[in-house]
SESE-843215 format. One line per field, with one value per residue (C-alpha): x, y, z; residue number from 0. Coordinates in Angstrom, 2 decimals, decimal comma. Example, Ala and Ser with C-alpha at 12.3 -4.5 7.8 and 13.67 -1.06 7.14 Angstrom:
<pts>
u: (12,30 | 13,67)
v: (-4,50 | -1,06)
w: (7,80 | 7,14)
nr: (0 | 1)
</pts>
This chain:
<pts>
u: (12,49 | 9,63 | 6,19 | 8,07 | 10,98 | 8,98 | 6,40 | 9,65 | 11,44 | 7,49 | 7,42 | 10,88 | 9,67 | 6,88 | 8,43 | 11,10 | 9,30 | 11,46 | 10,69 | 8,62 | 5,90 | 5,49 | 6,72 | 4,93 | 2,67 | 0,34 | 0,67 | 2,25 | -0,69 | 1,07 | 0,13 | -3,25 | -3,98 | -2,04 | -4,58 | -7,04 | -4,78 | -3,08 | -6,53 | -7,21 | -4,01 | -4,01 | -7,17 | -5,72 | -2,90 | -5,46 | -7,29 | -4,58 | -2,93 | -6,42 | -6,90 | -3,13 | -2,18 | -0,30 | 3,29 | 6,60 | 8,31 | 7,54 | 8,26 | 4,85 | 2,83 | -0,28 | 2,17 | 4,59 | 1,98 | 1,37 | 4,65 | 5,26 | 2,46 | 4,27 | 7,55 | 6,47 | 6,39 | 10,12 | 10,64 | 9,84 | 9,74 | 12,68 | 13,84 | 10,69 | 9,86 | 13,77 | 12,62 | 9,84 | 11,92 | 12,95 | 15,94 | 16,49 | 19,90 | 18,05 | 14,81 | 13,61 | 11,40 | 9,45 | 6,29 | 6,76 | 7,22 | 5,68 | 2,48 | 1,57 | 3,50 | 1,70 | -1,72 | -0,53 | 0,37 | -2,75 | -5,08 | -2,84 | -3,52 | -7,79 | -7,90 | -6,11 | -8,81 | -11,65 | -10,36 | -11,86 | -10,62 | -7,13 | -7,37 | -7,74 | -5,22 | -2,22 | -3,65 | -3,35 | 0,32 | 1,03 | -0,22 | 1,98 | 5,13 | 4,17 | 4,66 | 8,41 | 8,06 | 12,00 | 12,63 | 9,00 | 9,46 | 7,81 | 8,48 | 4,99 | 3,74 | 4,29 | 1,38 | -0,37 | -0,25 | -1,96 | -4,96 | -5,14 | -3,01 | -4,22 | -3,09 | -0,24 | 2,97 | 5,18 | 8,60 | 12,52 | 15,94 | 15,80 | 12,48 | 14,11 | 17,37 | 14,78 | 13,35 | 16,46 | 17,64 | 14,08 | 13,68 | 17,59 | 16,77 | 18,83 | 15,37 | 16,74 | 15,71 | 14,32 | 12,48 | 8,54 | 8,95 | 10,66 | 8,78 | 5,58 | 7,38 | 8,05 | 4,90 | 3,14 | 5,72 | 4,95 | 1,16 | 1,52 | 3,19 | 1,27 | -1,70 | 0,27 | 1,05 | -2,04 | -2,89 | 0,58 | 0,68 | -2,07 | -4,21 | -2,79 | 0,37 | 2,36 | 3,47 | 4,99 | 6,89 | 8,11 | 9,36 | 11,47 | 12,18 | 13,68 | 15,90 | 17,26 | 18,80 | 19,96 | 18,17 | 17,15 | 19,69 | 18,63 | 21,19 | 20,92 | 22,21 | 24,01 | 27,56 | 27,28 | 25,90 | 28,90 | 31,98 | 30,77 | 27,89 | 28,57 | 29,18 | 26,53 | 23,97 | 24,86 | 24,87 | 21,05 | 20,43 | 21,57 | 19,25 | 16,68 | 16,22 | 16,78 | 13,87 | 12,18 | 12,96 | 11,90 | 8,86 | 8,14 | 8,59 | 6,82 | 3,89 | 4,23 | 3,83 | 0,76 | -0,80 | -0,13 | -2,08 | -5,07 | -4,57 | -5,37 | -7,96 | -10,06 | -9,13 | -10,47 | -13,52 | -14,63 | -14,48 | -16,50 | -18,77 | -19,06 | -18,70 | -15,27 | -15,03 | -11,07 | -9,64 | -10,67 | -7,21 | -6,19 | -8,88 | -6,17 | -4,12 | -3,46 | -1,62 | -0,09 | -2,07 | -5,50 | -7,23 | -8,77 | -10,90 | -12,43 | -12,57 | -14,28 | -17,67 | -16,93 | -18,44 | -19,55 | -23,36 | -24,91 | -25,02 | -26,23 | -22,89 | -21,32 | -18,36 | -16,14 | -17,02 | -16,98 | -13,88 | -12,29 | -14,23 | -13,50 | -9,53 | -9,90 | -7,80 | -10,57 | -14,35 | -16,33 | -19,58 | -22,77 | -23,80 | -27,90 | -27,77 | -24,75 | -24,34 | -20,99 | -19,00 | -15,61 | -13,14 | -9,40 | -6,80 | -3,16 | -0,24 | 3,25 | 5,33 | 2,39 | 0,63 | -1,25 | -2,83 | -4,27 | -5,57 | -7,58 | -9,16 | -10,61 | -11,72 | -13,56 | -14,85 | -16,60 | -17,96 | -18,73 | -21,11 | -22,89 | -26,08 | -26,08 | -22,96 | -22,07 | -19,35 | -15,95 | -13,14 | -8,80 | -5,70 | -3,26 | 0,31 | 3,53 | 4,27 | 7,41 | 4,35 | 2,13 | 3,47 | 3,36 | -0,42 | -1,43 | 0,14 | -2,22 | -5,09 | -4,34 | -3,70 | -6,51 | -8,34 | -8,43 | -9,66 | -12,59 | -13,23 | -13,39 | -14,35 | -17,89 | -16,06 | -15,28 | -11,10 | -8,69 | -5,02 | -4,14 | -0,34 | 1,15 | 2,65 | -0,62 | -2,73 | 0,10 | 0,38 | -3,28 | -4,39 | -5,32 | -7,16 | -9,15 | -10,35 | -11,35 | -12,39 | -14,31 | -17,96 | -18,31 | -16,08 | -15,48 | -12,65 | -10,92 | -11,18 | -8,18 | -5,18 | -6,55 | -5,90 | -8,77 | -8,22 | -10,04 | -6,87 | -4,75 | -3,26 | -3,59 | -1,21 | 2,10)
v: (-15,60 | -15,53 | -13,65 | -10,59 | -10,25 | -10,44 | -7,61 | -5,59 | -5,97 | -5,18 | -2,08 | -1,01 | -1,57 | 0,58 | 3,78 | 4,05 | 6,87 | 6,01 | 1,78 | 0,32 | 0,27 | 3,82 | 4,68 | 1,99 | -0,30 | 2,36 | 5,50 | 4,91 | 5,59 | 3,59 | 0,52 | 1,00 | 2,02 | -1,09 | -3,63 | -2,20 | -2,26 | -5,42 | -7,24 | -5,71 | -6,24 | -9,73 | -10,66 | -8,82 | -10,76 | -14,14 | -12,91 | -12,34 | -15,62 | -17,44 | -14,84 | -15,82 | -12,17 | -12,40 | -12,88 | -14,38 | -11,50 | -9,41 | -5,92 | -4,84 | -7,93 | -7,09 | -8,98 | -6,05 | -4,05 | -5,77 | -5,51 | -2,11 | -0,92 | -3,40 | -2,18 | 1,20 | 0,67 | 0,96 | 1,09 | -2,96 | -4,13 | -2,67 | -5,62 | -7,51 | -7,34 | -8,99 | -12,66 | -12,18 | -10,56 | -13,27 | -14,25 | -15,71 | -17,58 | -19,43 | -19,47 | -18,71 | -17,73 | -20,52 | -19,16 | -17,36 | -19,54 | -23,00 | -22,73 | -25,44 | -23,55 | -20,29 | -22,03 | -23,51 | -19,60 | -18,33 | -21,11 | -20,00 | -16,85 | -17,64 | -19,38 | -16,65 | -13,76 | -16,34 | -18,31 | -17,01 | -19,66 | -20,08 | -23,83 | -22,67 | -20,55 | -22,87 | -25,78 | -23,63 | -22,27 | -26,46 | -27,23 | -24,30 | -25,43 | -29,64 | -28,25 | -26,98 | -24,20 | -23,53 | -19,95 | -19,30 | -19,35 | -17,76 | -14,60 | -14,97 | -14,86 | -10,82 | -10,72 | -13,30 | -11,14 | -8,24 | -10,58 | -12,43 | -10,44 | -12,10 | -15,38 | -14,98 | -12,47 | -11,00 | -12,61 | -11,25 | -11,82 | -9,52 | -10,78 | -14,60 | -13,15 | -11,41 | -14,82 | -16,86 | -14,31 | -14,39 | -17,55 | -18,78 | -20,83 | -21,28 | -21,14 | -20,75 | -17,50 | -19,99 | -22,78 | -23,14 | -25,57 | -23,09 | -20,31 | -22,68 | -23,43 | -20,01 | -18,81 | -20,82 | -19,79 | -15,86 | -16,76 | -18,74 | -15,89 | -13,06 | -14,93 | -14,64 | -11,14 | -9,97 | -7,13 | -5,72 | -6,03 | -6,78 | -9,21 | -8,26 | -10,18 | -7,12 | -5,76 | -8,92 | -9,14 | -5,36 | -6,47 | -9,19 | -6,86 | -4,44 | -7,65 | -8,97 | -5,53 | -4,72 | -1,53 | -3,68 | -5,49 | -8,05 | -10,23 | -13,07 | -10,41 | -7,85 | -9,14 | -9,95 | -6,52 | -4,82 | -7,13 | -7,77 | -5,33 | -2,18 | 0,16 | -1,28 | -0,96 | 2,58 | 3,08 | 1,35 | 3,66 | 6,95 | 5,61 | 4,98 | 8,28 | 9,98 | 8,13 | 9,11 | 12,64 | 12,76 | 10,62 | 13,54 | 16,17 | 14,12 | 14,12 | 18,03 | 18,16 | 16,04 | 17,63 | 21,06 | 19,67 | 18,41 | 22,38 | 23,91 | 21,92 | 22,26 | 25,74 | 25,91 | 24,01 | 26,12 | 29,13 | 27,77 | 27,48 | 23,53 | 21,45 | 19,62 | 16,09 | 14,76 | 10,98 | 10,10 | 9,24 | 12,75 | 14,75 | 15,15 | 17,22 | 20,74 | 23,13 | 26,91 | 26,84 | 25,93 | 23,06 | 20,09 | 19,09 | 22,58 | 23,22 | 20,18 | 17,76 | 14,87 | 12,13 | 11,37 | 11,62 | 7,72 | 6,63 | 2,88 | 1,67 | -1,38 | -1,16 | -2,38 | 0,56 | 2,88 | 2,05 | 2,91 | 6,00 | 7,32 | 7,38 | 9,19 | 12,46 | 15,10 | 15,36 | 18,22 | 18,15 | 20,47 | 21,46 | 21,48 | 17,90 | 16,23 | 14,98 | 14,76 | 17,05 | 16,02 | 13,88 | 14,17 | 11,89 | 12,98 | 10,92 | 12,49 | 9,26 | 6,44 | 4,14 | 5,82 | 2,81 | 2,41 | 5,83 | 5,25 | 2,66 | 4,31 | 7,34 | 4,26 | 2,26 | 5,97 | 6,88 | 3,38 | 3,34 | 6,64 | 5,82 | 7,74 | 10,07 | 13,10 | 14,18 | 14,61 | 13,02 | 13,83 | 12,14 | 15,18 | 14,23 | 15,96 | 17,66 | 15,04 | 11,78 | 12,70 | 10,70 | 7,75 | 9,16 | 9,31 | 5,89 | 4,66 | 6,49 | 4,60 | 0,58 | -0,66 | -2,05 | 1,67 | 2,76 | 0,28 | 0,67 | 4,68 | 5,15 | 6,77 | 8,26 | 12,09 | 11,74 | 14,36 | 14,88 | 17,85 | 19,05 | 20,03 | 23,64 | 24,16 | 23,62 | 25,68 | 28,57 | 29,40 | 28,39 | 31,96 | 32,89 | 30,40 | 30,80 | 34,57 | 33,38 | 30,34 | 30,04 | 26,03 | 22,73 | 23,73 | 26,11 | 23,36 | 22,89 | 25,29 | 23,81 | 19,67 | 17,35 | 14,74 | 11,36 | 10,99 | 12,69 | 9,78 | 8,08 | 4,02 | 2,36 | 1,97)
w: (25,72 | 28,81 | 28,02 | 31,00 | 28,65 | 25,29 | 26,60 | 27,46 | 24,10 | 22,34 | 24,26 | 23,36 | 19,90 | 20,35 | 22,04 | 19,56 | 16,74 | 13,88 | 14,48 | 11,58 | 13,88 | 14,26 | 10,31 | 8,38 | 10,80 | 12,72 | 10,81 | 6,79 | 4,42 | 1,79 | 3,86 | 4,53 | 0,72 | -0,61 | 0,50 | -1,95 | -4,80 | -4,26 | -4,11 | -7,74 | -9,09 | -7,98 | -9,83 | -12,72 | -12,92 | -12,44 | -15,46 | -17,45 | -16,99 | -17,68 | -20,83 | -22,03 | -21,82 | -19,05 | -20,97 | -20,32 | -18,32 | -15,25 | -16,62 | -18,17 | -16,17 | -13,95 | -11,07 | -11,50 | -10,60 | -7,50 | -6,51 | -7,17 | -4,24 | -2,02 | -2,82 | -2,25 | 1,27 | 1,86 | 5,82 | 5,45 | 1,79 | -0,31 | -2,68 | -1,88 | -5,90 | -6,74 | -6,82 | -9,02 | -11,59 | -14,59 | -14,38 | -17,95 | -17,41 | -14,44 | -15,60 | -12,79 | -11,35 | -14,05 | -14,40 | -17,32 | -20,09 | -18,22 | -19,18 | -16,13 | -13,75 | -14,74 | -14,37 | -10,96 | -9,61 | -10,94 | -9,05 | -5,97 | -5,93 | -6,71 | -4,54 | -1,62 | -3,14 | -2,36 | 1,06 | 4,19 | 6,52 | 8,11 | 6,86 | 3,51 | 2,78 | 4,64 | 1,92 | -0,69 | 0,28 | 1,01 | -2,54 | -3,83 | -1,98 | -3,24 | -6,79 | -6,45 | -8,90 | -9,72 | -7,86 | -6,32 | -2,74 | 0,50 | -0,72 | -2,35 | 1,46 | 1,15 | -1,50 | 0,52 | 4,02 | 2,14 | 0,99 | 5,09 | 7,31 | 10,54 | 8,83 | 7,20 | 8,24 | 5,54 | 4,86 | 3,84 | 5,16 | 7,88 | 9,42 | 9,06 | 11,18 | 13,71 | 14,16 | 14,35 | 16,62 | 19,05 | 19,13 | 18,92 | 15,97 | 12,22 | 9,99 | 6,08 | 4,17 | 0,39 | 2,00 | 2,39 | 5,17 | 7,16 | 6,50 | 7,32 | 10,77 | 11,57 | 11,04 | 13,60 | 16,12 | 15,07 | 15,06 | 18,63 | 20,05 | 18,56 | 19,91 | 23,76 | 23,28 | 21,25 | 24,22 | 23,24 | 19,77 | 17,21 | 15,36 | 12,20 | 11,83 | 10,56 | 14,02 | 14,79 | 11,36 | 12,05 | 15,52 | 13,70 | 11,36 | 13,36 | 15,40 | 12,23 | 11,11 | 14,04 | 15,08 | 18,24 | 19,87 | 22,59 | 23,89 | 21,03 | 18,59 | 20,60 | 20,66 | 16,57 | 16,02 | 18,27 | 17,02 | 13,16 | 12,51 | 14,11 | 11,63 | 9,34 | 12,18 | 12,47 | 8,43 | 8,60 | 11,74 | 9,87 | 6,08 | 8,49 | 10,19 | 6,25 | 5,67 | 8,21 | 7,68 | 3,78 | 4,86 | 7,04 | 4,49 | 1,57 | 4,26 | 4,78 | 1,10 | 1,24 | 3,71 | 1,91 | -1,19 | 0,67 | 2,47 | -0,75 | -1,84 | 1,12 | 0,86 | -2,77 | -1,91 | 0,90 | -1,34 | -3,89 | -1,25 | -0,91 | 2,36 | 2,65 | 3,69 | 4,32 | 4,64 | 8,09 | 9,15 | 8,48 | 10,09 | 12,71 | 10,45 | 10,33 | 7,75 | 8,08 | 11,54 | 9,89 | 11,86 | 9,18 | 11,50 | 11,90 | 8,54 | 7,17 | 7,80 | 10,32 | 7,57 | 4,23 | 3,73 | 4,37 | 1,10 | 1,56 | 0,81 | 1,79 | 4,64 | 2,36 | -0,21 | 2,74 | 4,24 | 0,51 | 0,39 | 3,63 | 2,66 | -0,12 | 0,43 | -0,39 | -1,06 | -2,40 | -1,05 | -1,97 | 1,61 | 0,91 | -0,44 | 0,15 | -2,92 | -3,77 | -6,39 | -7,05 | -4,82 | -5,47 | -4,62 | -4,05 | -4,83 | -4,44 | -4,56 | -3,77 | -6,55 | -9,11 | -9,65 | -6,15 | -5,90 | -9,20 | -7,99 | -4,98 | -7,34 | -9,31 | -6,26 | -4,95 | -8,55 | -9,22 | -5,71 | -6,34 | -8,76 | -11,87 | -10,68 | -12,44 | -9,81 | -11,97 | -9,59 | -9,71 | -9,78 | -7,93 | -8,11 | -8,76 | -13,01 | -12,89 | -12,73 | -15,06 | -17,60 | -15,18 | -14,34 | -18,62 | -18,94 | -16,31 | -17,68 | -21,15 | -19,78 | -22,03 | -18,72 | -17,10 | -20,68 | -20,55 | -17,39 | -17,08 | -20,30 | -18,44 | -15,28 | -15,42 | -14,57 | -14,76 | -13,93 | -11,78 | -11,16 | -7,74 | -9,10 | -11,12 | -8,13 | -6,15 | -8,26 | -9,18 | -5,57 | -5,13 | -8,88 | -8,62 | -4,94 | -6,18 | -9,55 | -9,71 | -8,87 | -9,17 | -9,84 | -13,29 | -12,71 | -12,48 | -16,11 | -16,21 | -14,66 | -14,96 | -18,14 | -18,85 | -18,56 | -22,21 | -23,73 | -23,01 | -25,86 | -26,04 | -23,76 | -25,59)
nr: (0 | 1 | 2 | 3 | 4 | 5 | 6 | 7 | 8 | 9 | 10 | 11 | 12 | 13 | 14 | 15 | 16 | 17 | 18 | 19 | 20 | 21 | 22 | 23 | 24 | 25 | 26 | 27 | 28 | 29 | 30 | 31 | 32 | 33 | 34 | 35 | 36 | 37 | 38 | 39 | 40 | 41 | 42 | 43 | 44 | 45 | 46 | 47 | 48 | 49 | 50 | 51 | 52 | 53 | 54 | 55 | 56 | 57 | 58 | 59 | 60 | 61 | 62 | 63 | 64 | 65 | 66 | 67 | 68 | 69 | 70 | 71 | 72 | 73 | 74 | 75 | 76 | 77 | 78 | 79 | 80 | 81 | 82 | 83 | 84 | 85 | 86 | 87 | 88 | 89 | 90 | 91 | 92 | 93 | 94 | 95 | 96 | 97 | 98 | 99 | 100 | 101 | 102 | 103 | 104 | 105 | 106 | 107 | 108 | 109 | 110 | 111 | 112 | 113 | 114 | 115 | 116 | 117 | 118 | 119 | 120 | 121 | 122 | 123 | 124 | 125 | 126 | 127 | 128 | 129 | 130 | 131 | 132 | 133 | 134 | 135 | 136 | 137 | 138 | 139 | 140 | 141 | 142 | 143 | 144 | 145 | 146 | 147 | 148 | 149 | 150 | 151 | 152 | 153 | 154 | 155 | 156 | 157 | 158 | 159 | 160 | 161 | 162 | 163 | 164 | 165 | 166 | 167 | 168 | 169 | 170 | 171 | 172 | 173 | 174 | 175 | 176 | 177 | 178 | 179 | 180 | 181 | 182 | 183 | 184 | 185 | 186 | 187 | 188 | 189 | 190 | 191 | 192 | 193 | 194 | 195 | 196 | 197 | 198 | 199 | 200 | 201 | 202 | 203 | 204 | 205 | 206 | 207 | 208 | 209 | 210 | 211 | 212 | 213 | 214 | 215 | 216 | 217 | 218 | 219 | 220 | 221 | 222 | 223 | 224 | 225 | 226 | 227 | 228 | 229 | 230 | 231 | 232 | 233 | 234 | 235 | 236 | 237 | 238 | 239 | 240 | 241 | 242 | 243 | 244 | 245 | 246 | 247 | 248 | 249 | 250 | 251 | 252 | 253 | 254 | 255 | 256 | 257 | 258 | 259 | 260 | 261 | 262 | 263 | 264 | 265 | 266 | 267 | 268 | 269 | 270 | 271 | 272 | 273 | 274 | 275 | 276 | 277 | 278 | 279 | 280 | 281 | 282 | 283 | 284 | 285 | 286 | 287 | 288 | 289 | 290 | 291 | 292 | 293 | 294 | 295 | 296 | 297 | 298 | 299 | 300 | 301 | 302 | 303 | 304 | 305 | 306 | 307 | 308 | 309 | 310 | 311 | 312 | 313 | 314 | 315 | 316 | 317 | 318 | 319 | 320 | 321 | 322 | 323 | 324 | 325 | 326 | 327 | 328 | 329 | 330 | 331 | 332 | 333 | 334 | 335 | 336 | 337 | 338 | 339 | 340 | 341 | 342 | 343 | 344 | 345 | 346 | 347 | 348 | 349 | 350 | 351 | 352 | 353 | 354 | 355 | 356 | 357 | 358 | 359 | 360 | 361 | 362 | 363 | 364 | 365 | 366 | 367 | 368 | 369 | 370 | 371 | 372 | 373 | 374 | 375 | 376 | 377 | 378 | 379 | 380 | 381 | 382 | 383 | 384 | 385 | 386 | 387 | 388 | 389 | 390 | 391 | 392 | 393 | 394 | 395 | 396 | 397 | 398 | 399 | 400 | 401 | 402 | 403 | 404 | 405 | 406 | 407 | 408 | 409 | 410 | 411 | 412 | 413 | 414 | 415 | 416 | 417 | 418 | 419 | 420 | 421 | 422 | 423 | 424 | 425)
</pts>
């Protein structure tokens, strides 16, 4: 396909509102919090295999966590955590009971966190491949494209059709050497269309994406879609715009949440900071923008800190100083785990902090939320952080009492559940 018809198909891509480009690449929050949490859990899962705690399945493994915030992000990466399961009839995939092969993974994926270079990380995913680790394959390049994703684009059966289908090629879903080939074609051509696209090899991967299930039909896949695949285009059509829709209404309920608790804040009289990505917002006819600061206070952070901070759903402020009160992240369906760590990464940056911080997520989760609070790594590492549970309905139904009855943070104390009244992890 010529650079004309390319730029015509990418701005097809584009226009279309329920494309993965518009649900997951510009404007899903799931994506843009998962880098944070995959970095973590990826060193976690280093540790543990160095520590020899890592064990010899994937259920209950830091790698399952890993997984789990890429899974989350559905429009592109449902099924992306199936060949990392164990498989104990195949053992596979073997790097749960070989010890070598563990050790092998592990100095993979160090060697990812460190690598800053383009050079680096293709050695490392060469020396990976030269070991022929029964059942790992390049779908280890989706945990890889949230560590470098300039250098290295995400990879499942539908992206491999989009690309045969682009490029009119017969590239093989399991092999590294053809996931190695097509990834210099995507980065050569994301390169040629980078005014129409982006740097950040996840736009392209949507585009193939959307080719190789047949929500985009160019004239390499047209006729197969319309003779073979019509009705299951249409079936993937109609799931994909149900997704869409609860995707909108899950982000309703979001932005009802953060509603309230600016709501609360302002009536306990402190200034109100919101994630800068949804300053845009608004709720019941009530601006965000208008009813909270532009920025966080300068604070001598780092922009790595900051650009954690900045997404975190809601700040309290106290308007003389600045300093900051209590920040509160809300999770209806996203990772726990992620949105603890960027309660951590703000507390951990403020010297000597005081300011008591909340996990906000649905009554059904809080068991999922308490389990997190007790993994014995959270418990070490918050045992000095101020962390509390709040539940949607609480928050919902009280909304009003405490607006009219609280004079400071600590009516709060009513409707949360402390982090230090976890059990142990089970």
């Amino acid at each position: 396909m010529d650079l004309t018809a390319l730029t015509t198909l990418i701005d097809r891509y584009k226009a279309d509102q329920e494309s993965v480009y518009n649900t997951w690449f510009i404007s899903s929050q799931d994506r843009l919090k998962a880098f944070r949490a995959i970095r973590r859990g990826v060193q976690d899962t280093v540790d543990s295999i160095v520590a020899g705690t890592f064990g010899t399945d994937f259920k209950g493994s830091p790698l399952e966590v890993v997984l789990t915030a890429i899974t989350e992000q559905k429009q592109v990466f449902v099924g992306a955590a199936h060949p990392f399961f164990w498989k104990p009839k195949l053992r596979i995939p073997d790097i749960y009971e070989n010890e070598n092969n563990k050790r092998i993974f592990a100095a993979f994926l160090q060697a990812c966190l460190t690598a800053t270079r383009e050079e680096q990380v293709l050695a490392e995913i060469s020396r990976l491949a030269a070991a022929q680790i029964k059942g790992l394959g390049p779908a280890v390049a989706n945990i890889v494209y949230f560590l470098h994703p300039t250098i290295v684009p995400p990879f499942n059966t539908a992206m491999v059709n989009g690309f045969n289908v682009l490029f009119g090629d017969n590239k093989k879903l399991g092999s590294w050497e053809s996931y190695l080939a097509m990834r210099e074609v995507i980065v050569r051509t994301n390169a040629a269309m980078r005014d129409h696209l982006s740097k950040d090899l996840g736009a392209f991967a949507g585009l193939l994406f959307e080719l190789g299930t047949g929500r985009l039909l160019i004239e390499g896949n047209v006729q197969v879609v319309l003779a073979a695949e019509k009705t299951k285009a249409e079936k993937a059509a109609r799931m994909r715009h149900a997704d869409v829709l609860s995707e909108q209404e899950e982000e309703s309920e979001h932005t009802r949440i953060q509603y309230l608790l600016i709501k609360i804040g302002r009536a306990l009289k402190y200034s109100v900071y919101v994630a800068r990505n949804d300053r845009h917002r608004s709720y019941d006819g009530q601006s965000f923008a208008l009813l909270t600061v532009p920025d966080l206070p300068l604070a001598g952070w780092s922009s790595d800190v900051m650009d954690t901070v900045s997404l975190i759903d809601v700040i309290w402020l106290r308007p003389e100083t600045g300093e900051i009160v209590s920040a509160f992240e809300v999770e209806k369906s996203t990772s726990i785990y992620s949105g603890i760590l960027r309660l951590e990464d703000l507390v951990r940056s403020i010297p000597h902090c005081t300011c008591t911080v909340y996990l906000v997520a649905p009554r059904q989760r809080e068991k999922e939320v308490m389990a997190q609070f007790a993994r014995p790594a959270f418990r070490r590492d918050l045992a000095d952080i101020s962390l509390a549970f709040i539940p949607f309905n609480d928050l919902c139904q009280h909304c009003d009492a405490l607006c009219k009855f609280g004079e400071d943070r600590s009516i709060l104390d009513k409707i949360a559940r402390s982090a230090t009244l976890a059990g142990p992890a089970q």
